[in-house]
VMD Tcl script that builds the backbone (N, CA, C; Angstrom):
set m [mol new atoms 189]
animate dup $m
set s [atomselect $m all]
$s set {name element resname resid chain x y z} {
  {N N UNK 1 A 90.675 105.296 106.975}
  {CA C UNK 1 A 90.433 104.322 105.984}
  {C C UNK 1 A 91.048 104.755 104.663}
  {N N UNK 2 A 90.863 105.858 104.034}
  {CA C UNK 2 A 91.551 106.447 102.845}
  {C C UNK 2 A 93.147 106.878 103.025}
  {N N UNK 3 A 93.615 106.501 104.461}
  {CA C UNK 3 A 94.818 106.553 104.447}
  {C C UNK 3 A 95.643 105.003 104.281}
  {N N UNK 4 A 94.640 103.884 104.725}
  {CA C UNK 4 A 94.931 102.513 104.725}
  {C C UNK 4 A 94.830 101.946 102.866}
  {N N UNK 5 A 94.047 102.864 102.342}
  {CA C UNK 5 A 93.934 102.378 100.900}
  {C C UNK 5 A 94.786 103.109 100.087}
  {N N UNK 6 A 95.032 104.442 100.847}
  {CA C UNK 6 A 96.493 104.622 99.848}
  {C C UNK 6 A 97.901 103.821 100.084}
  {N N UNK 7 A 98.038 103.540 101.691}
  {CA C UNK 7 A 98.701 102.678 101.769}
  {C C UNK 7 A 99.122 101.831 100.925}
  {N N UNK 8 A 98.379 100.901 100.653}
  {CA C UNK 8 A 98.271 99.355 100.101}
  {C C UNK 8 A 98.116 99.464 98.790}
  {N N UNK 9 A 97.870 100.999 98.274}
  {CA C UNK 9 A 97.614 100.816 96.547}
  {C C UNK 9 A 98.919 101.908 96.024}
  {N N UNK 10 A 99.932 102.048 97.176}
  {CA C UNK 10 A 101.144 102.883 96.413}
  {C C UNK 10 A 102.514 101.628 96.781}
  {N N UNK 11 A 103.313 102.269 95.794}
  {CA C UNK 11 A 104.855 101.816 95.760}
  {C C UNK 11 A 105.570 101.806 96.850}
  {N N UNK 12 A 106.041 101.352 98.064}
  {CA C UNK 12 A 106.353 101.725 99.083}
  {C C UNK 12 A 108.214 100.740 99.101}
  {N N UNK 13 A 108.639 101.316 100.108}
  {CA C UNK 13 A 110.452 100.453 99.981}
  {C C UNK 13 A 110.143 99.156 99.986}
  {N N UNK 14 A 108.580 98.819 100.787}
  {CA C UNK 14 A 109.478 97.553 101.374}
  {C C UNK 14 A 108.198 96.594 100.359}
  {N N UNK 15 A 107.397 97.173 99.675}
  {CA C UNK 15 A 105.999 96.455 98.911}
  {C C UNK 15 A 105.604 96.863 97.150}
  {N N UNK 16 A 105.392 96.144 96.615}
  {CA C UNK 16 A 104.540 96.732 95.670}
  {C C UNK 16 A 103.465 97.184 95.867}
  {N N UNK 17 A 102.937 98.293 94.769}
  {CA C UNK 17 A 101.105 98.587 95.247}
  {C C UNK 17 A 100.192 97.188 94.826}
  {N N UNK 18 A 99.326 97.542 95.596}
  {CA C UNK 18 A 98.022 96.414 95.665}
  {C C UNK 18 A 96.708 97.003 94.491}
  {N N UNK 19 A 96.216 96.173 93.892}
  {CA C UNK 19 A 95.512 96.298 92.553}
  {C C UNK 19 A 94.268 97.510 93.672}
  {N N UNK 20 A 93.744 98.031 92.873}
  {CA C UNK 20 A 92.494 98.796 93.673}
  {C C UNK 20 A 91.463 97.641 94.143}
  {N N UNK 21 A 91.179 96.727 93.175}
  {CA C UNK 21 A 90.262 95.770 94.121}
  {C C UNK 21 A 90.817 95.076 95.053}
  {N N UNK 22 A 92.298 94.622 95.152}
  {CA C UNK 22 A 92.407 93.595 96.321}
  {C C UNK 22 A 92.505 94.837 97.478}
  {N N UNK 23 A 92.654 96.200 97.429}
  {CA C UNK 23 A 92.814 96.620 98.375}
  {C C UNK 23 A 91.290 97.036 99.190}
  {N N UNK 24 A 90.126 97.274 98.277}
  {CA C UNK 24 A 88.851 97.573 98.429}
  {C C UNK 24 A 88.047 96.328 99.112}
  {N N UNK 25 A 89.098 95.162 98.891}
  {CA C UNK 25 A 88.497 93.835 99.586}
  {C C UNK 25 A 88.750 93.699 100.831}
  {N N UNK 26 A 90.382 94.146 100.718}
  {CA C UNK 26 A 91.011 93.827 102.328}
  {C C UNK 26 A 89.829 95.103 103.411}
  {N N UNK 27 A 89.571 96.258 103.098}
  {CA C UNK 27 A 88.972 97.057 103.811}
  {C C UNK 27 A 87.115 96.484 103.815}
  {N N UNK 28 A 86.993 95.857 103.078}
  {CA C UNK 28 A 85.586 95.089 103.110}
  {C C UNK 28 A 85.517 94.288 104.070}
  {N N UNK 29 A 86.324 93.305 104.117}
  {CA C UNK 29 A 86.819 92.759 105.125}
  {C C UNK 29 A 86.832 93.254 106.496}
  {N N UNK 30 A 87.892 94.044 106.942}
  {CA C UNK 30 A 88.380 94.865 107.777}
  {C C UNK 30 A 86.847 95.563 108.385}
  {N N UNK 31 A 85.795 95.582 107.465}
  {CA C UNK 31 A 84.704 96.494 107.829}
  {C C UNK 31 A 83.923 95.273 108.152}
  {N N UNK 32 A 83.704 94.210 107.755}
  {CA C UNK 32 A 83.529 92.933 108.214}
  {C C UNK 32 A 83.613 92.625 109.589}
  {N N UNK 33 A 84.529 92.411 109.624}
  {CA C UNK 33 A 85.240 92.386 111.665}
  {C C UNK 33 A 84.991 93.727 112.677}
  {N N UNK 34 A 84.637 94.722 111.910}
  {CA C UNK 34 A 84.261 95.946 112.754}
  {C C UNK 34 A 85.546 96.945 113.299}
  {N N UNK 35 A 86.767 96.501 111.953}
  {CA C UNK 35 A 87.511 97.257 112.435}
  {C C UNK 35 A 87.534 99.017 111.445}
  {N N UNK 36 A 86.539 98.769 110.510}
  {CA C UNK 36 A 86.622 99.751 110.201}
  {C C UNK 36 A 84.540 100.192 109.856}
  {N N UNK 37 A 84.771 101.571 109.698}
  {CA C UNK 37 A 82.866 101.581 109.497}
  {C C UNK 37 A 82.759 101.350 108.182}
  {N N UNK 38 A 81.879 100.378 108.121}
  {CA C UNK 38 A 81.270 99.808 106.727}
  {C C UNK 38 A 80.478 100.607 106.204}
  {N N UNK 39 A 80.316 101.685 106.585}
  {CA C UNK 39 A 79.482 102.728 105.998}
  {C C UNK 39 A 80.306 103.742 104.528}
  {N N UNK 40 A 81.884 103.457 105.616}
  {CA C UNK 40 A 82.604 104.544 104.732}
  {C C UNK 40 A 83.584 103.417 103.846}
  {N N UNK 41 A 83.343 102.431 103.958}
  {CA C UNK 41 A 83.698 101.587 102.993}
  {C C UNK 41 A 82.911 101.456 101.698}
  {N N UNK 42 A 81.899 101.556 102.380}
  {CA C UNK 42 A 80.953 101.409 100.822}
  {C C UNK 42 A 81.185 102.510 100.320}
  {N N UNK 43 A 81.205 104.028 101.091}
  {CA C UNK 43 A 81.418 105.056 100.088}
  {C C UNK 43 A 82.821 104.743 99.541}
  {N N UNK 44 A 83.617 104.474 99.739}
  {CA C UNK 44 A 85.305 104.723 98.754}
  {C C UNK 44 A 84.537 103.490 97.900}
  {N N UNK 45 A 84.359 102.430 98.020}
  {CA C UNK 45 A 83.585 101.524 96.723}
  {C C UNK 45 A 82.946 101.926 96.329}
  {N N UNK 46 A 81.910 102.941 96.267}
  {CA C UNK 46 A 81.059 103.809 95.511}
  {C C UNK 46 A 81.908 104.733 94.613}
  {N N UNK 47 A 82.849 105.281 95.341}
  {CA C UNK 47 A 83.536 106.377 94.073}
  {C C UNK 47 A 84.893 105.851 93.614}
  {N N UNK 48 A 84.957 104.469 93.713}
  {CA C UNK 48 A 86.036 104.442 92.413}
  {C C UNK 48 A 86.078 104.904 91.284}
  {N N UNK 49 A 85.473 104.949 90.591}
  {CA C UNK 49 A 85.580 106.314 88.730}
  {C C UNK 49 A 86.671 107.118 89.509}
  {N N UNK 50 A 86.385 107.955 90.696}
  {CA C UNK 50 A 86.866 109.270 91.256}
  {C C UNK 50 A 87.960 108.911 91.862}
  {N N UNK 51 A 87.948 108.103 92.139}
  {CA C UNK 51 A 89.466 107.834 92.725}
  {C C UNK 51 A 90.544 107.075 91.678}
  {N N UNK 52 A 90.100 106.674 90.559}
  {CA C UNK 52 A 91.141 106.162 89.685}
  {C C UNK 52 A 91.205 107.356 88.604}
  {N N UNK 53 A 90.103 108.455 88.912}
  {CA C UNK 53 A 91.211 109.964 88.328}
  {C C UNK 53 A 91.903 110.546 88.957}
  {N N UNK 54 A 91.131 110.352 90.521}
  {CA C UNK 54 A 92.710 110.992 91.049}
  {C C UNK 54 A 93.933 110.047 90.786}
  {N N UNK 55 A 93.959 108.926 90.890}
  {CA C UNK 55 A 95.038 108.044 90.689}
  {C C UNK 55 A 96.099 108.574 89.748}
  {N N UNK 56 A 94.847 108.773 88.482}
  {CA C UNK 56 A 95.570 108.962 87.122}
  {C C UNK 56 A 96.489 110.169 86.954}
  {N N UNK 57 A 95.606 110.843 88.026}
  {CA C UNK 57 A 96.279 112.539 87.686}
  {C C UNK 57 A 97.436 112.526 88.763}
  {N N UNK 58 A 97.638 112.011 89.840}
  {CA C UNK 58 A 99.059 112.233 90.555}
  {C C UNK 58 A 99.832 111.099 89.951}
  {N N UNK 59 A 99.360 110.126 89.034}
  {CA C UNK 59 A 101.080 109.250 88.283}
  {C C UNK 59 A 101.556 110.352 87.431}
  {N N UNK 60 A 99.954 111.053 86.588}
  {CA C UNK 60 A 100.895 112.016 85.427}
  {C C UNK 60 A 101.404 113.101 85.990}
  {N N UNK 61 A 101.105 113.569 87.058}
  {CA C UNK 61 A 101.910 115.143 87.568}
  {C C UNK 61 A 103.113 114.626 88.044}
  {N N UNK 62 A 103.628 113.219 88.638}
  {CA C UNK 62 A 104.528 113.164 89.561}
  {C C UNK 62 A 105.623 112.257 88.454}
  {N N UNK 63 A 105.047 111.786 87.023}
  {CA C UNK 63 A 106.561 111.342 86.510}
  {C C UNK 63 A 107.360 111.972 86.309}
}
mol reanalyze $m
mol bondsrecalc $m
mol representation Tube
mol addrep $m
């Protein structure tokens, strides 16, 4: 699951990144239909603060 949300929230050849909420929706979703555990969905929606520092800190190490 934290590999599907980095997916969809980085720069890739063929996409732009996806805002952190539309991507936290699509996996809401996804946990919806039972393709993913809604358990560990709610946790990555629980620690967004923590994940938009990590965010912050690999744009500033990697410009």
């Amino acid at each position: 699951m934290a590999d599907i949300f980095d997916a969809l929230t980085s720069n890739r050849p063929y996409k732009s990144a996806w805002s952190n909420a539309d991507a936290l929706d699509t996996l809401k979703n996804l946990a919806i239909i039972e393709k993913l555990d809604p358990d560990c969905v709610d946790a990555l929606c629980n620690s967004l603060d923590k994940i938009e520092k990590i965010q912050t800190q690999f744009t500033e190490r990697f410009r």
